[in-house]
C-alpha positions as CSV (number, residue, x, y, z in Angstrom):
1,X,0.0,0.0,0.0
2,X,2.6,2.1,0.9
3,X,4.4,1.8,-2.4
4,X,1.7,2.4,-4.6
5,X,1.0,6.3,-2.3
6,X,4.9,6.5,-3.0
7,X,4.1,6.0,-6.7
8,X,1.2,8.2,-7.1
9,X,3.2,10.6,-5.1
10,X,6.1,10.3,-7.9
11,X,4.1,10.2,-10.4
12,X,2.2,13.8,-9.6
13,X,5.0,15.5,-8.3
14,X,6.6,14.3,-11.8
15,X,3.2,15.7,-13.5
16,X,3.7,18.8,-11.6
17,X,7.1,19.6,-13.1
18,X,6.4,19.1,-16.6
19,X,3.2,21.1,-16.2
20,X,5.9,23.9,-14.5
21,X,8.2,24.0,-17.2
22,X,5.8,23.6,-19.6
23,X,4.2,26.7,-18.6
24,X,0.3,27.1,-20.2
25,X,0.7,28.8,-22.9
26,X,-2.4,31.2,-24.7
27,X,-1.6,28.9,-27.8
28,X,1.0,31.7,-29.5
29,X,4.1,29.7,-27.8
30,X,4.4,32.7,-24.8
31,X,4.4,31.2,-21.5
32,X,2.0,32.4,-18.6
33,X,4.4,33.2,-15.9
34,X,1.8,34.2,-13.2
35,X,2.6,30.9,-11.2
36,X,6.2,30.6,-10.8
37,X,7.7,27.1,-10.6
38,X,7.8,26.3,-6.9
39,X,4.1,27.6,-7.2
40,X,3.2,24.7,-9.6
41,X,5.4,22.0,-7.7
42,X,3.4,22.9,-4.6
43,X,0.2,23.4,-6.1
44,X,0.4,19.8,-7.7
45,X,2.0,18.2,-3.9
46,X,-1.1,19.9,-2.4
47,X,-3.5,18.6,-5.0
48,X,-2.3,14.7,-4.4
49,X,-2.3,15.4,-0.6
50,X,-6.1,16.0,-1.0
51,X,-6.8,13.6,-2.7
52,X,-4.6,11.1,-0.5
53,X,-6.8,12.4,2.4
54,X,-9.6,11.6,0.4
55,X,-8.7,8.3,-0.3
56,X,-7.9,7.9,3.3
57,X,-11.9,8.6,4.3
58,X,-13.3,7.1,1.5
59,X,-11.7,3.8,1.9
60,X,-13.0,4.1,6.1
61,X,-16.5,4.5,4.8
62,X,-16.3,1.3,2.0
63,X,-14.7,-0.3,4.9
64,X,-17.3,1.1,7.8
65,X,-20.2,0.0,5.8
66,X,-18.8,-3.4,4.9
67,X,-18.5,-4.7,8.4
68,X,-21.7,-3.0,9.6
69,X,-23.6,-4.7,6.4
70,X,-22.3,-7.5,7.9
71,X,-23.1,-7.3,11.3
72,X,-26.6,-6.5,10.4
73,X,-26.7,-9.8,8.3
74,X,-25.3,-11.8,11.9
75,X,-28.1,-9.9,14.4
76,X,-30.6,-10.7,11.7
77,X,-29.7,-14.6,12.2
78,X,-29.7,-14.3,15.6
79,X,-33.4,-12.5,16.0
80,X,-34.6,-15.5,13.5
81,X,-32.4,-18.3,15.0
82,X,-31.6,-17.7,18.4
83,X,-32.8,-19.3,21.3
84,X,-31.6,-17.8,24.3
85,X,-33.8,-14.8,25.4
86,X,-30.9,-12.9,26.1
87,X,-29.4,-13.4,23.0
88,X,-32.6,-12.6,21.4
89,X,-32.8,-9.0,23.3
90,X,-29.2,-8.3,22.5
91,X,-29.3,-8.9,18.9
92,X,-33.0,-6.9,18.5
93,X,-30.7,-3.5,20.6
94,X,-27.8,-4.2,18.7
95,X,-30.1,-4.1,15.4
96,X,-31.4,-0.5,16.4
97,X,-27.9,0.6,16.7
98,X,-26.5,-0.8,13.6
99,X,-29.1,0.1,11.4
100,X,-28.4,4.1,13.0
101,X,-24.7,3.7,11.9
102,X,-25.2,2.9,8.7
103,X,-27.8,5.6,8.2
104,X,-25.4,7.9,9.8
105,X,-22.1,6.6,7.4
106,X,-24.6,6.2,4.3
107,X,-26.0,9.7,4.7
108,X,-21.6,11.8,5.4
109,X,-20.9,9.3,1.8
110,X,-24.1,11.1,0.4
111,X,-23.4,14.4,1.1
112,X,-19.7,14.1,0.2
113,X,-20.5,12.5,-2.9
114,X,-19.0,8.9,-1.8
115,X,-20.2,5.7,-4.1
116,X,-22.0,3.3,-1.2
117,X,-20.2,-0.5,-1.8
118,X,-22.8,-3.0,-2.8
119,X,-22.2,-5.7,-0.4
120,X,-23.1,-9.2,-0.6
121,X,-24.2,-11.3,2.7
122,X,-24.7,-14.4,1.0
123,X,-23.8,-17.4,3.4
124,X,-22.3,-14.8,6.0
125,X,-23.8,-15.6,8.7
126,X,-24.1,-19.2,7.9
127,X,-23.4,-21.7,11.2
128,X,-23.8,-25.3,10.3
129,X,-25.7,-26.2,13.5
130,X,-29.1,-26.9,13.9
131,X,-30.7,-24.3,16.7
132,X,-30.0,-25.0,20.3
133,X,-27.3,-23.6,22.3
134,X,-24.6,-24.7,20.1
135,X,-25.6,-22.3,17.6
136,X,-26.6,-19.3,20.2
137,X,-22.5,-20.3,21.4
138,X,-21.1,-20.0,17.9
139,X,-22.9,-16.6,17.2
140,X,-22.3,-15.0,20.1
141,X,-18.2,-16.0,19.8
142,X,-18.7,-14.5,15.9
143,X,-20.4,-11.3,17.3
144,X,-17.2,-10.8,19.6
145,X,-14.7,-10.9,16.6
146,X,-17.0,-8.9,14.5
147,X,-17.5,-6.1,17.3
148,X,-13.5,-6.5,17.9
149,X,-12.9,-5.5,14.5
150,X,-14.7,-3.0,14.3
151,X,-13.3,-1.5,17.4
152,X,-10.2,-1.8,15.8
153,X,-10.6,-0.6,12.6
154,X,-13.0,2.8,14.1
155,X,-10.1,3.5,16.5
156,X,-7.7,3.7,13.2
157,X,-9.7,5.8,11.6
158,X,-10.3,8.3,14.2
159,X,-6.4,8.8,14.3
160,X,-6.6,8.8,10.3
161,X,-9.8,10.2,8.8
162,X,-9.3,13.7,7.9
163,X,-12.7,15.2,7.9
164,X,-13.7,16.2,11.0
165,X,-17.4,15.3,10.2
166,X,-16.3,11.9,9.7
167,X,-14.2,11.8,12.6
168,X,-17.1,12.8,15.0
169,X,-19.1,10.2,13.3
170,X,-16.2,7.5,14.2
171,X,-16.1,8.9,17.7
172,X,-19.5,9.0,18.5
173,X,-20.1,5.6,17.3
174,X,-17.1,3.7,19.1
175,X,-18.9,3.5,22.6
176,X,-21.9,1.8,21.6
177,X,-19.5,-0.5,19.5
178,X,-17.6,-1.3,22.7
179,X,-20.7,-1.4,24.7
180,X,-21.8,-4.4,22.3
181,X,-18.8,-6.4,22.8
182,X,-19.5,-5.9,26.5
183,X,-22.7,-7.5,26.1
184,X,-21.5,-10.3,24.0
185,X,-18.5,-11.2,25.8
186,X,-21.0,-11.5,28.8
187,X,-23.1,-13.5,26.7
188,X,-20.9,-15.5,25.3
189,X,-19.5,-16.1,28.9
190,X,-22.9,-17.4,29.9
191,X,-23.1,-19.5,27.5
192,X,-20.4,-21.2,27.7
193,X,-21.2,-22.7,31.2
């Protein structure tokens, strides 16, 4: 990853030259010289650190609503499959909040333009166990390393993403992402006994 920022790093600041030396001509061969070269060179650094921020925000939100699509797909299974109450309470409160965060992260990609990932659920949360208490202990261990991830991955992005819209969004959902894996690792405590 970090080779391929080098490269498109390289590869503007390269663009940026040309376009310096090159000047932009009125089409008579006389050069504009309203922008001097350092101008240009710095012009062209600023216009790939934009759009390296960019990136940086927009690949959070394909990411954000890839694991939240997916999550949804898991509490869905366990509202229809579950059979522990508990479970059955947890996954309907988790559902509310899920379903707000990707409201939330589809409507900041709306309004900044973003293009919302399709994503496909098919066989995701598939557990080859019949329903019983197996199957309530092998969702509740998956909800734990979903909700892990996705701790992991919003606390990176509220170091990286640079829109501070975004970031607030990131911050303001980590508690109730945490607050989940509370619940599950309890749950998934009880039913192991």
């Amino acid at each position: 990853m970090k080779t391929i920022k080098f490269k498109m790093i390289m590869f503007a600041l390269g663009g940026a030259l040309v376009l310096a030396s090159c000047g932009s001509g009125d089409g008579d061969g006389r050069k504009d010289d309203t922008m001097s070269v350092g101008d240009r060179i710095e012009a062209g650094a600023d216009s790939v650190q934009a759009a390296l921020q960019g990136d940086v925000d927009q690949r959070f939100v394909k990411d954000a609503v890839e694991m939240n699509t997916k999550e949804l797909a898991w509490i869905n299974a366990g509202m229809a499959m579950g059979t522990d109450a508990e479970l059955k309470r947890h996954a309907k409160m988790m559902m509310t909040d899920h379903e707000a965060l990707g409201a939330a992260v589809k409507d900041y990609a709306t309004a900044k333009g973003m293009e919302m990932p399709n994503v496909d659920t098919t066989g995701t949360a598939d557990i080859n166990e019949k329903k019983g208490r197996d199957w309530d202990k092998k969702w509740a261990s998956e909800m734990v390393d979903e909700h892990e991830k996705a701790i992991r991955r919003f606390e990176r992005a509220e170091q990286d993403v640079k829109d501070e819209s975004l970031r607030t969004l990131v911050a303001g959902a980590l508690p109730k992402l945490r607050s989940h894996l509370d619940m599950m690792k309890g749950l998934k405590d009880k039913l192991d006994k």
